[in-house]
C-alpha positions in Angstrom: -11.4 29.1 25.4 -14.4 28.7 22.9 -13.6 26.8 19.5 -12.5 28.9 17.0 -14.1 27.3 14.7 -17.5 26.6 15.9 -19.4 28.7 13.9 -17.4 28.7 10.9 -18.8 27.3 7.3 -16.9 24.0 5.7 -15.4 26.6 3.3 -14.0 28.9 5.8 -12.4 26.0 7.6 -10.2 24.6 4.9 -9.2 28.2 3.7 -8.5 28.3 7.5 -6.2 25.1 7.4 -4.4 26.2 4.6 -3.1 29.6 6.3 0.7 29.3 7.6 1.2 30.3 11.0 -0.8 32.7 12.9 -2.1 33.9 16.5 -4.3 31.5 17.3 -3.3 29.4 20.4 -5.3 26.4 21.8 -7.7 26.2 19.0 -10.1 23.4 19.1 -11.1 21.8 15.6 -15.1 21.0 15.2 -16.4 18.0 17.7 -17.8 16.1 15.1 -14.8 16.7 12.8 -11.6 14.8 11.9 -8.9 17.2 10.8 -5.9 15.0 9.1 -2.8 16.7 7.6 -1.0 14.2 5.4 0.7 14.3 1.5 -1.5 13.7 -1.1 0.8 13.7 -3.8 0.3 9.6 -4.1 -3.3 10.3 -4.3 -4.0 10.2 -8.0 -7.0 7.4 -8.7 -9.4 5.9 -6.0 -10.8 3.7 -8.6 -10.6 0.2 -6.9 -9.6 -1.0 -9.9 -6.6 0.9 -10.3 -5.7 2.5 -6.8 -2.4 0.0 -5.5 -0.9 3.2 -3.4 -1.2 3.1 0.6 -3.2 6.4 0.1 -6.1 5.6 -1.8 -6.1 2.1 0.2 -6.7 4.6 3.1 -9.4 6.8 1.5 -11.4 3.4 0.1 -11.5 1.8 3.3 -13.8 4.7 4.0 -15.9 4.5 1.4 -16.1 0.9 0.0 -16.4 -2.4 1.8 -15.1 -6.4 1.4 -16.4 -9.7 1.9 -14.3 -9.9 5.0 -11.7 -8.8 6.9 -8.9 -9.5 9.1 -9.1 -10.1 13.1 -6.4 -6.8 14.2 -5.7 -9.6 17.3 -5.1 -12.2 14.9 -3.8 -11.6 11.6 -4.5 -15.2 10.4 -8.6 -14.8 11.3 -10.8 -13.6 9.3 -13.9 -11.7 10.4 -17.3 -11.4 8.3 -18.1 -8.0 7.1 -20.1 -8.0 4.2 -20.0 -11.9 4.3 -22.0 -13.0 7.4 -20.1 -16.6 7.1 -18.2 -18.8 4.1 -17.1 -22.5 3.7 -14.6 -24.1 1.9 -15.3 -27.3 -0.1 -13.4 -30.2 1.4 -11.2 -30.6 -2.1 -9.9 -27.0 -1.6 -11.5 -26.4 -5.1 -14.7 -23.7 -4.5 -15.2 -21.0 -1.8 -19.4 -20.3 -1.3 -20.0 -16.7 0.7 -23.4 -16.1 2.1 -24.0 -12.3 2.2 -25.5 -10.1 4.4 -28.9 -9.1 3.2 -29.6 -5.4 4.6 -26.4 -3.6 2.7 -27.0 -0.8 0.3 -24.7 1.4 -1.3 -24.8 5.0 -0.7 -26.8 5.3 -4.0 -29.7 3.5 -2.4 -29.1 0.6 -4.5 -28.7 -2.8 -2.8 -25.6 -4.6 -2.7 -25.7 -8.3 -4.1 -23.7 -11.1 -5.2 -23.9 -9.8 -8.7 -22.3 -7.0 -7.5 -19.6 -9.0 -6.1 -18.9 -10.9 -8.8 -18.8 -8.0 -11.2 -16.6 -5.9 -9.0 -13.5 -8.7 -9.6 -14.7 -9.5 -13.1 -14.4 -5.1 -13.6 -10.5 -5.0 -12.0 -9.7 -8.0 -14.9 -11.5 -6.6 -17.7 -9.8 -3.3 -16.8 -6.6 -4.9 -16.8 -4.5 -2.7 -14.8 -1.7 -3.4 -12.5 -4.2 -4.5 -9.2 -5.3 -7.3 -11.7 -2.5 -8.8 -11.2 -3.3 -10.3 -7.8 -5.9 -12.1 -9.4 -4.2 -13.8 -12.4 -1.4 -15.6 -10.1 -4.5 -17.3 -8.8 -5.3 -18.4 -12.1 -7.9 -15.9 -13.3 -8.2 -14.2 -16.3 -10.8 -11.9 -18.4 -12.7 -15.4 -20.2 -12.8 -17.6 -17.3 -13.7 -15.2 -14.3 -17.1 -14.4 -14.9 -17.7 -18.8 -15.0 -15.2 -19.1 -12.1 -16.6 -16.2 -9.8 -20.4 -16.3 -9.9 -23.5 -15.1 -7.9 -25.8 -18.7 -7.4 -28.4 -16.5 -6.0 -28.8 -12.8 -4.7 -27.0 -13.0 -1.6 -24.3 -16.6 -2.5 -21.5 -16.0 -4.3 -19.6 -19.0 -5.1 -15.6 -18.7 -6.2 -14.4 -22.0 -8.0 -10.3 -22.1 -7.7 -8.7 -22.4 -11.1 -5.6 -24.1 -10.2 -4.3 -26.1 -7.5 -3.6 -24.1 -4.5 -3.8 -23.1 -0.4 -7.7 -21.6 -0.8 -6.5 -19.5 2.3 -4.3 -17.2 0.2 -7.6 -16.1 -1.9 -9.4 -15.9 1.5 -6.5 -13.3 2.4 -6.5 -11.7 -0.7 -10.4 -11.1 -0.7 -9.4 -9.4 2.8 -7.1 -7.4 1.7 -6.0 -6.0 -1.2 -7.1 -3.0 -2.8 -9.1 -4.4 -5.5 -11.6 -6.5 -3.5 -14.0 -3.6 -2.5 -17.4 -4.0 -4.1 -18.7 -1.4 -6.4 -22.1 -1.0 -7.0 -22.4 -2.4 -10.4 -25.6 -0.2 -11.4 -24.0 3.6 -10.6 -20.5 2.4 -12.3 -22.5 1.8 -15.4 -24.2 4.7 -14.8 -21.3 6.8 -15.9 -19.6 4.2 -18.0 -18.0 6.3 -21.8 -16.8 4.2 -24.5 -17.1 0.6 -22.6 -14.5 1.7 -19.7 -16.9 0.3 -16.9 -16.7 3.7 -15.2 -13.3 3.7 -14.9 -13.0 7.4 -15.8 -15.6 8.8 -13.4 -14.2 6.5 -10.7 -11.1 7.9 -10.5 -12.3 10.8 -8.4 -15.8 9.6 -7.4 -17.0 6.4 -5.6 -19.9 4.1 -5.5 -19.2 2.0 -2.3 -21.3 1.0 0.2 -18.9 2.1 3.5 -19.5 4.1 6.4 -18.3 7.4 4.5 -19.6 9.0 1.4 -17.0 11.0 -0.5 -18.4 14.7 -0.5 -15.6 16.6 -2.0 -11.4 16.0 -4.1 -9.5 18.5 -4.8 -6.3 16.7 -5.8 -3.3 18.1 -3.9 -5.4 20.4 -1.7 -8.3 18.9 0.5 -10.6 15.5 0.6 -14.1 15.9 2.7 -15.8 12.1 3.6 -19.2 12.4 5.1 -21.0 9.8 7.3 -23.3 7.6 5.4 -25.9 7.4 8.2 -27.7 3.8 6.3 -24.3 1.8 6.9 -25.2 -1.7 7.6 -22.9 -1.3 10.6 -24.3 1.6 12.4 -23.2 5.1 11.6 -19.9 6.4 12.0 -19.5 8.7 15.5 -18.3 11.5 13.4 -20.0 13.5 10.8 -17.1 14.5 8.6 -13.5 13.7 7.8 -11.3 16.4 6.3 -8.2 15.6 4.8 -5.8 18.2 4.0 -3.1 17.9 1.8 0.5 19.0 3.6 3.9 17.8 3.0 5.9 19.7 5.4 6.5 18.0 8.3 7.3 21.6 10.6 4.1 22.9 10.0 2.1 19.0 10.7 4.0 19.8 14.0 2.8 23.4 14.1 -1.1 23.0 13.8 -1.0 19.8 15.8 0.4 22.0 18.7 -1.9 24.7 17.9 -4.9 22.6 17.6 -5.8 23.2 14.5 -5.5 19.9 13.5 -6.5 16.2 15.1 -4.0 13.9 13.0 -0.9 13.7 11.5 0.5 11.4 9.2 4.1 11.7 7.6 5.9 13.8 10.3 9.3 13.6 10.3 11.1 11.9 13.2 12.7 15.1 14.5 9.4 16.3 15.3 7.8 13.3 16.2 10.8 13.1 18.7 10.3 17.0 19.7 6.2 16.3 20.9 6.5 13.0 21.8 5.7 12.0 25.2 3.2 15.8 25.3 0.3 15.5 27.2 -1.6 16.9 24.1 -0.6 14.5 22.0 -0.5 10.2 21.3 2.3 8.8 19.2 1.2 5.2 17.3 3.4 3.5 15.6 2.3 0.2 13.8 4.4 -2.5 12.1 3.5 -2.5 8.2 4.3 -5.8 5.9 5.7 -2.6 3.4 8.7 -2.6 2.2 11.3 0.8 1.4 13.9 -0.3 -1.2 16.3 0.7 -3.8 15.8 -0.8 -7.1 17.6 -1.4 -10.4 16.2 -2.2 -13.8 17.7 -5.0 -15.3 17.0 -4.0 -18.5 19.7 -1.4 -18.3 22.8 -3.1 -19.4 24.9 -1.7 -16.4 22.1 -3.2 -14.1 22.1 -6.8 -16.0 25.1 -7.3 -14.6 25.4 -9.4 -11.3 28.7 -7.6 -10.4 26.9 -4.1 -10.7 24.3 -4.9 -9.4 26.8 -6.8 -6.3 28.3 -3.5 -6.3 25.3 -1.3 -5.5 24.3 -3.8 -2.6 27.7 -2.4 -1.2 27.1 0.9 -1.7 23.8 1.0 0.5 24.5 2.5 4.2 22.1 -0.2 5.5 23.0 0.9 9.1 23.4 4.7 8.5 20.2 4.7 7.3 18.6 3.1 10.1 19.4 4.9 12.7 19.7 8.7 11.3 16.7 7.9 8.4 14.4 5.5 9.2 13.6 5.9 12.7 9.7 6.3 12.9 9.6 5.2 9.6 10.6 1.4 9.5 13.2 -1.3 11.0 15.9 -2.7 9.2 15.3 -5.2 6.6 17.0 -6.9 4.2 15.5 -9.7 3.0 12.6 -9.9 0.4 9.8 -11.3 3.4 8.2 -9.5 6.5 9.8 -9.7 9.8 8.9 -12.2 12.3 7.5 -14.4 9.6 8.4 -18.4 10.6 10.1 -18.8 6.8 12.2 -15.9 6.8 15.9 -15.8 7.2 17.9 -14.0 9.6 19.4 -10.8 7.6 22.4 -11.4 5.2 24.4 -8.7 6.7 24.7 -6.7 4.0 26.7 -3.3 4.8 28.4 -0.1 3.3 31.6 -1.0 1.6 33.0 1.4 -1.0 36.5 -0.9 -1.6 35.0 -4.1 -2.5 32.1 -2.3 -4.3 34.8 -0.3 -6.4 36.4 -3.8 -7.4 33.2 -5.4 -8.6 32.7 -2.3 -10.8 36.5 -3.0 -12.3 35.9 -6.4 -12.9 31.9 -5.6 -14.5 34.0 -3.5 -17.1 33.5 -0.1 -15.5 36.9 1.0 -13.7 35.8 4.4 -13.8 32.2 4.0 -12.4 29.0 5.3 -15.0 26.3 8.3 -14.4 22.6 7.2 -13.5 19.6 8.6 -12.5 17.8 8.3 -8.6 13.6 8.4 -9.2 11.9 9.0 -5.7 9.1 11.2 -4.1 10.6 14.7 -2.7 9.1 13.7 0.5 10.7 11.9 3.5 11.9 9.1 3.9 12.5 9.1 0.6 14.5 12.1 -0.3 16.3 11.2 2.7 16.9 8.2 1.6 17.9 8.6 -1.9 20.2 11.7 -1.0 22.3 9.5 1.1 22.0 6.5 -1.8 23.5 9.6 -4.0 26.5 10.2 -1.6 27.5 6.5 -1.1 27.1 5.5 -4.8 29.5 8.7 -5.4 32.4 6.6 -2.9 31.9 4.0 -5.8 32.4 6.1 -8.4 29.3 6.1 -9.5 28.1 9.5 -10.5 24.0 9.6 -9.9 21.3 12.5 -10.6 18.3 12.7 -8.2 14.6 12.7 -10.1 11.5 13.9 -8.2 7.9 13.9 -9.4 4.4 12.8 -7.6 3.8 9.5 -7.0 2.3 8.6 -10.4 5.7 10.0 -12.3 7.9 8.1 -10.4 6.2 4.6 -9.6 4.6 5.2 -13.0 7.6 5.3 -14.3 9.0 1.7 -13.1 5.4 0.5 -13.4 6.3 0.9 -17.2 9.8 -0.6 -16.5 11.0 2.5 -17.8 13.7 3.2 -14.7 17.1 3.1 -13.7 17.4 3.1 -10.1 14.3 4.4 -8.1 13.9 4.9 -4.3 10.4 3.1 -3.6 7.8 1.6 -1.0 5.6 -1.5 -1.8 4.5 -4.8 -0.7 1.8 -6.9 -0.5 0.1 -6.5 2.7 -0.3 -9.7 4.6 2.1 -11.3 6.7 2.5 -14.5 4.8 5.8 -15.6 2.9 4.1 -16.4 -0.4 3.0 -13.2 -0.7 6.1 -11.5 -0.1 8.1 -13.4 -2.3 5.6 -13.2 -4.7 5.4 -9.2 -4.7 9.5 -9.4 -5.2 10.9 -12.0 -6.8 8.1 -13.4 -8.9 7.7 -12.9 -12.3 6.0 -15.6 -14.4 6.5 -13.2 -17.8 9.3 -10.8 -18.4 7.8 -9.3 -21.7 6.8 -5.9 -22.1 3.2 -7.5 -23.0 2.9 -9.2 -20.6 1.9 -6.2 -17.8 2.3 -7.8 -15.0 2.8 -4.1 -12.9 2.1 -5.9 -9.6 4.9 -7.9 -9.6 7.7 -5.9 -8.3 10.0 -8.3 -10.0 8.4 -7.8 -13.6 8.8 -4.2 -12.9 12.7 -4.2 -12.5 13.1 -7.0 -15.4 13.7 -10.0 -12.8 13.3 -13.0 -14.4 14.5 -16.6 -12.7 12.9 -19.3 -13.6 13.9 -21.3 -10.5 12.6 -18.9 -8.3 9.3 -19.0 -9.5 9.0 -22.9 -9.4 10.2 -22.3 -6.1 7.5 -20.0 -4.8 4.7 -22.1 -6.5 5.7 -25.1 -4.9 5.5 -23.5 -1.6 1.8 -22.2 -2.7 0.2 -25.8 -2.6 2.7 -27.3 -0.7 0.4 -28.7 2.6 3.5 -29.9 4.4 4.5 -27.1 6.8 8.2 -28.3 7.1 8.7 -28.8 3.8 6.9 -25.4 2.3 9.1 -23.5 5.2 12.4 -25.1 2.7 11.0 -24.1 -0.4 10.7 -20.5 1.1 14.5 -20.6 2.8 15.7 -22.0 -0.8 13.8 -18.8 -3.0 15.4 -16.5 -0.1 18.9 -18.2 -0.8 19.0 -18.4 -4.5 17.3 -14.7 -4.3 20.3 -13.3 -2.5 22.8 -15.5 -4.7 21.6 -14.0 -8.0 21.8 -10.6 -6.7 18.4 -9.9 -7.0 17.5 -5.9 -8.3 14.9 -5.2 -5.6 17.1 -4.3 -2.6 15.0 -4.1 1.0 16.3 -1.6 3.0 13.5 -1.1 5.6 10.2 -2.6 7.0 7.6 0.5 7.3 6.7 2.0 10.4 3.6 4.1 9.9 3.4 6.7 13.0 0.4 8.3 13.5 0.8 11.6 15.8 -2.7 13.5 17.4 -3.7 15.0 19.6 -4.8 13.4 22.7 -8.6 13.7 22.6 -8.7 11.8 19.7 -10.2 8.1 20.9 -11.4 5.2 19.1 -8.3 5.1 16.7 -6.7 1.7 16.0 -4.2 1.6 12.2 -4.6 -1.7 10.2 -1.5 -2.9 9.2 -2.6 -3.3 5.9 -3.2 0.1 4.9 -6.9 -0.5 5.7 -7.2 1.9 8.4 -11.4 3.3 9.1 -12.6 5.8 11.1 -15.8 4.1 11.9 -15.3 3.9 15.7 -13.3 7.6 16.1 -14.5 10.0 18.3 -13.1 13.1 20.3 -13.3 13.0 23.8 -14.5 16.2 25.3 
């Protein structure tokens, strides 16, 4: 049958993808075209600077690029990308990248060290939660701009202001969010009242990656277009088009139909229904995020050990796993990535209403207390917090379920303004520091002190021992003893009841359909579509 939609305009395509269900069968999206249905509802800033959700770290993967990046094979490798090679001094002190010279950004404009340097110095001076990375290392808005420096137009030097494992800035240039470079020149461009282009960036780009960002409509429909000057050869497709589309029937639906190439967020009913179809491919990919329920401990219930002790027993850890979670993650309950050397073998926490009930009685509340649920209306997580809501209830414990986009609820504990929230987060690379870090660190528990990357600061978790702990094992050289450190912060983290309880490791499956080749998902939320293609 010929494509249905091989002579139709960009426009008539996405009014096309947004129709419900109709009478076309076996339709064939554009060759040169990726159709993705996913949620957008998390997709509210692609600023760099201020874009921590796995969304946006999808989208700017597309559009921006780092210094280098993780070997897929090999997790602990890094690869060159816009870094041809790097050294580290023998002292551990000072970091020197050597850049590639042939990179421009899709303005024209060519990349440089400056660039580089500026890009890190912007996500400090901004100050927002992603800056937070950079000020455990030791950084901050007077000493960056002396510490991180271009020596010449393609040498970027990075002088370490504290004693610590150089590697963990090596991973953190690879992978989080904020290490994209922004073309300094066309930021400025449409900089207003000294913001840096913050407000412009939110929903435009000025990255150098193998997309250009053509059109956002928030909640509908995002259209990236090959950037045929990337440094790494052009992309094999012209366009990706990503529709915005929460319900997981109708992802099913147009996948069957045709009508679209990808799927993300499909609920495991219907992944289990088309799985193992010729027409499609099911990937699932291990992801160092983590789905958890959370308390803020600046709630006087939550304050409490025994309350918070009590909660722990009214999770269905397994229930949840196996009627939830499948497709979506693997049962986790401690605050570190699976198959991680330094983690612990799961505590064994499990569902049990009776000794939860006498934990309230002796916390002062005999009769239980009313509290509020924030989560996203989309699964897992309404799933997730509607079966929270039943098992709290066996406690006594009467709770109301709060919905909003991603920005009302994770804004809302971002501003530590919470009671109990049904979330996903993590840093992204497999290393114990950093998950400890992400959950039980917090070096500040003021209000001032904004510290939103910190899971830990967010839910008012404050233990001094702890943090020594985690520091120590971030310079510690001796492998045997920095593995201790890590088993002690796990122990003392489980002893003190800690707010931020993991309930699952994240799973992200990917459905499409089966001509769809070249596809390979990072597993830290860094997935490109340089190298897709449809096979036909």
């Amino acid at each position: 049958m010929k494509s249905a939609y091989s002579t139709l305009s960009f426009a008539v395509l996405l009014a096309t993808l947004a129709l419900g269900p109709m009478a076309v069968v076996q339709a064939k999206t554009p060759a040169d075209q990726l159709i993705v249905g996913m949620s957008m509802v998390n997709l509210f800033s692609i600023d760099p600077a201020n874009a921590p959700g796995l969304d946006a770290s999808g989208v700017n993967a597309n559009l921006y690029d780092t210094l280098i990046k993780r070997d897929q094979g090999n997790p602990e490798k890094h690869l060159p990308q816009l870094a041809e090679r790097w050294e580290i001094s023998e002292d551990g002190k000072q970091i020197t990248f050597h850049l590639r010279q042939d990179v421009t950004f899709h303005s024209g404009n060519r990349l440089t060290a400056d660039d580089v340097a500026w890009s890190l110095y912007r996500v400090m001076k901004l100050n927002f939660g992603l800056a937070t990375t950079w000020k455990a290392y030791g950084f901050n808005v007077d000493n960056i701009q002396s510490l991180i420096r271009a020596s010449d137009e393609h040498t970027l030097v990075i002088d370490l202001p504290q004693v610590m494992d150089p590697l963990l800035l090596v991973d953190s240039l690879a992978i989080s969010p904020s290490a994209v470079v922004v073309d300094r020149k066309t930021a400025l461009a449409h900089e207003k009242d000294g913001d840096l282009g913050a407000g412009w960036l939110v929903t435009h780009e000025a990255g150098s990656g193998p997309f250009v960002l053509t059109k956002w409509s928030a909640n509908d429909s995002l259209l990236l277009t090959r950037f045929d000057g990337y440094w790494g050869g052009p992309a094999k497709l012209k366009r990706v088009v990503v529709r915005h589309m929460t319900e997981s029937q109708s992802l099913r639906l147009m996948l069957e139909r045709g009508d679209l190439d990808m799927a993300y967020g499909m609920a495991a009913p219907d992944i289990r229904a088309i799985d193992g179809s010729p027409d499609v491919q099911v990937q699932s990919l291990p992801r160092g995020t983590m789905y958890y329920v959370a308390m803020s401990m600046k709630q006087p219930e939550f304050a409490q050990p025994k309350v918070r002790e009590a909660i722990r027993n009214l999770i269905d850890y397994k229930g949840l796993d196996q009627q939830v979670m499948p497709y979506y993650g693997t049962l986790n309950q401690q605050p570190m990535q699976l198959n991680l050397q330094a983690r612990l073998p799961d505590p064994g926490y499990h569902l049990d209403p009776a000794r939860a009930r006498q934990l309230l009685t002796e916390a002062g509340y005999p009769e239980g207390f009313s509290t509020t649920i924030r989560t996203l209306s989309e699964p897992p997580f309404i799933d997730i917090a509607a079966r929270l809501q039943s098992t709290l209830a066996e406690g006594g414990i009467k709770a109301s379920i709060v919905t909003g986009t991603g920005n009302q609820v994770y804004g809302a504990m971002r501003a530590r303004n919470f009671e109990i929230i049904v979330a996903r987060g993590a840093e992204r690379y497999p290393h114990p520091y950093f998950s400890l870090r992400t959950f039980a660190y917090n070096p500040d528990n003021s209000d001032d002190a904004g510290l939103p990357n910190f899971q830990g600061w967010r839910a008012s978790f404050f233990s001094p021992p702890i943090n020594s702990l985690i520091e120590q094992a971030g310079v510690e050289r001796d492998s045997t003893r920095r593995v201790s450190l890590y088993h002690q912060a796990q122990t003392l983290y489980d002893q003190q009841v800690g707010p931020i309880m993991m309930i699952s490791q994240m799973t992200d499956t990917v459905v499409s359909a089966a001509d769809v080749k070249g596809f390979t998902g990072d597993d830290a939320e860094a997935t490109r579509y340089l190298g897709v293609y449809k096979q036909r």
